[in-house]
Structures are given as structure tokens and as C-alpha cells.
N, C-alpha and C positions, 0 to 999 in steps of 0.2 A: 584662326588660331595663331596666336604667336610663337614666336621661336623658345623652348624651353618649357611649354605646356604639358610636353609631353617625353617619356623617357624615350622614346624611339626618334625625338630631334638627336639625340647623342650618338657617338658611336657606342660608347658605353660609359659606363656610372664607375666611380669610388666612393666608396665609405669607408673610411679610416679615422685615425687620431684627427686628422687636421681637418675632419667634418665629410660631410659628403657634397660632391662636384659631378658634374660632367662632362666630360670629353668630345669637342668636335673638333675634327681638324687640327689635331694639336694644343688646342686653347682647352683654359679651364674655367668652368661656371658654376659660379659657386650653387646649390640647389637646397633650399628653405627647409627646414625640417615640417611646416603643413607642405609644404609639396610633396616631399618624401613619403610622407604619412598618405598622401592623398592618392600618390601611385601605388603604394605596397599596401593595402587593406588588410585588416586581418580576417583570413580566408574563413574564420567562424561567422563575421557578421554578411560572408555573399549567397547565402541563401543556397550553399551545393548539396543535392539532394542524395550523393553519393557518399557523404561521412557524416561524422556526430563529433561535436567537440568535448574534449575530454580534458581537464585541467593539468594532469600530468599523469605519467605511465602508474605511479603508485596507486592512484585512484583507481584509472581503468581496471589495473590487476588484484587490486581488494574488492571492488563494486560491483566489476561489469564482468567477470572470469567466473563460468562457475565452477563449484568444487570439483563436481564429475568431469569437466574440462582441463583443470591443473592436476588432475589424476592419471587422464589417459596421455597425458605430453608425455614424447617422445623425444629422440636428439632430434629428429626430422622436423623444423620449423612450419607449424602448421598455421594459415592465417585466420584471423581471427574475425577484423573488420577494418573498415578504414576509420582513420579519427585523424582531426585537425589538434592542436593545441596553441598555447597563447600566444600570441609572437607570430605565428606562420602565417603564409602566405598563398599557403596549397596545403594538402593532404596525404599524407603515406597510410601503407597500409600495417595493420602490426600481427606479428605473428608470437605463437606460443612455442615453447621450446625448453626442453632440458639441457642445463647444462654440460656440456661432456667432462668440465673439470671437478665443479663441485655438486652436479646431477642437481642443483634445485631446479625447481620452474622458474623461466622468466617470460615475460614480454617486452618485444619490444620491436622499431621499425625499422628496416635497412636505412645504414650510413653506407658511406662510401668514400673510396675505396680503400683498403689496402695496398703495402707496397706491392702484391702479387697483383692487383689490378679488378680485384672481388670487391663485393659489397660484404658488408659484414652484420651480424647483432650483436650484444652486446649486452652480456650477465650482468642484471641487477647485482646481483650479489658478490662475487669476485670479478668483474671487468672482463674476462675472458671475454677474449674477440671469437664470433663464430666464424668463420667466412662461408659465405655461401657459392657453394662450386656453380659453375656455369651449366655443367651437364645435369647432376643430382637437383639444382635450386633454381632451372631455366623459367621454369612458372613467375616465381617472385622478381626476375628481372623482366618481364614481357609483362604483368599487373601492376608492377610500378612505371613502366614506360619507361627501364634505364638501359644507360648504354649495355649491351652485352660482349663482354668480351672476351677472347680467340682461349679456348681450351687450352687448358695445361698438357692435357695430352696432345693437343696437336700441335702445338710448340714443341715439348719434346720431340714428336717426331720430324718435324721441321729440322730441328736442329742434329738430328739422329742421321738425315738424310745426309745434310750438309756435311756432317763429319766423314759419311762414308765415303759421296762423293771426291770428298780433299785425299782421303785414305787412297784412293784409286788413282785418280791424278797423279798422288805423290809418288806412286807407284811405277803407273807410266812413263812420271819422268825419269826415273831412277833404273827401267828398262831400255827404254833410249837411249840414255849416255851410255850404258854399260853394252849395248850391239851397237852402237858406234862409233 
């Protein structure tokens, strides 16, 4: 095999405006769009017996949702199935969900992340971002395989400790000069 056969000859890829390249060493090479096409397959035609391709979320949730299922949604993001769609490269999973702002059903599959550092869903209908807590939504981070990341509440506390800490300190020093 030659040098460039493969995305892993890179240290890694760009795709931008000025096309897509890869990077070894500093140097840039430029990479064919069949090349491109021929490493990133679209994850419908590899035969994964784990989802179903679905054209887009509007279809899945008029075709494949059924009524008694967009009746019992709740705020609680329930999953649904996994589905691939056009363009991708892998498969997420999509979950049903009422909105908390304007209470319709939506589906749909974890993005990521927010500036808080959560994966989130995202209402068909008004855009409202879900965020999905680490503790309440730890399922859907461990079945999609994504990073999980450090509680809000244990941040707080983290930071809660740290401040007391400093509070004490600042204390102690403020005791010491004043006995001696």
C-alpha cells in the first residue's frame, strides 16, 4: 500500500473551503474527493444490523412513531431505535421527548455539546435545546458511547470545598499576624 491509501497514513484530515487535505508531519496533501468518498461510506450502504436508515427525523416521526407512543412522551427522553440517515457515517440513537417549553413531541438524536459540557436534543418545533444531565440521562451517554462528563453537582461541590478551604486559610492568616 502506498502512502495516502489510507486515512490513518495522516495524522489527521481537514475539510474546509479550500477542499479537503491531509496532514503528516506538517506537510499538506491534497486528498481526491473518490478518495474521500471511498474512506467515509455512507454508514446506510455497510450492511450494520444494529439500525435502519431513515431519510430524515420528519419521516421517522410521522411513519415509524406510533400514536400510543407520541401519547405516553414524557419530558424524560425515551429511546426509540437507532437510525442512520443520508450523509452519515455511523448511527445514533433517537429518542422521544416532550418538550418542556412548548410540551409538543419531538424526536430526535443527541448533539453535542453545550457550553455546560452536556449533550443535548432538540425540538422540532421551537429549537429549544434539551440538555441531557449526566446523572438523570447517564443511559443515553453509555448507548451512544460518548464522552461522559463530571456532574454539575460535583463541580459545585468541588468548588464549594475550595472556597471554604481559602475561607480558612484566609482566616488562619489573619490569626497569625494578629498573635504575633
Amino acid at each position: 500500500m502506498a502512502f495516502g491509501d489510507s486515512p490513518s497514513d495522516y495524522d489527521y484530515t481537514i475539510w474546509d473551503t479550500n477542499g479537503k487535505r491531509g496532514m503528516k508531519d506538517g506537510k499538506e496533501y491534497p486528498i481526491s474527493e473518490e478518495r474521500w468518498l471511498l474512506w467515509h461510506k455512507d454508514h446506510k450502504d455497510s450492511g450494520c444490523t444494529e439500525c435502519n436508515f431513515v431519510q430524515d427525523k420528519e419521516t421517522l416521526f410521522v411513519y415509524l412513531v406510533s400514536r400510543d407512543l407520541k401519547e405516553k412522551a414524557t419530558f424524560k427522553p425515551l429511546f426509540f431505535r437507532k437510525f442512520t440517515m443520508t450523509g452519515w457515517t455511523g448511527h445514533s440513537g433517537f429518542y422521544l421527548f416532550k418538550c418542556k417549553s412548548c410540551h409538543r413531541v419531538s424526536i430526535d438524536y443527541p448533539h453535542g455539546y453545550t457550553s455546560c459540557g452536556l449533550m443535548f436534543l432538540s425540538c422540532d418545533n421551537c429549537q429549544e435545546k434539551l440538555p441531557l444531565e449526566v446523572i438523570k440521562d447517564k443511559t443515553i451517554y453509555e448507548r451512544e458511547g460518548a464522552f461522559i462528563p463530571v456532574a454539575r453537582s460535583f463541580r459545585k461541590n468541588v468548588w464549594n470545598v475550595g472556597l471554604t478551604l481559602l475561607a480558612i486559610l484566609t482566616f488562619g492568616i489573619f490569626l497569625f499576624r494578629i498573635l504575633s
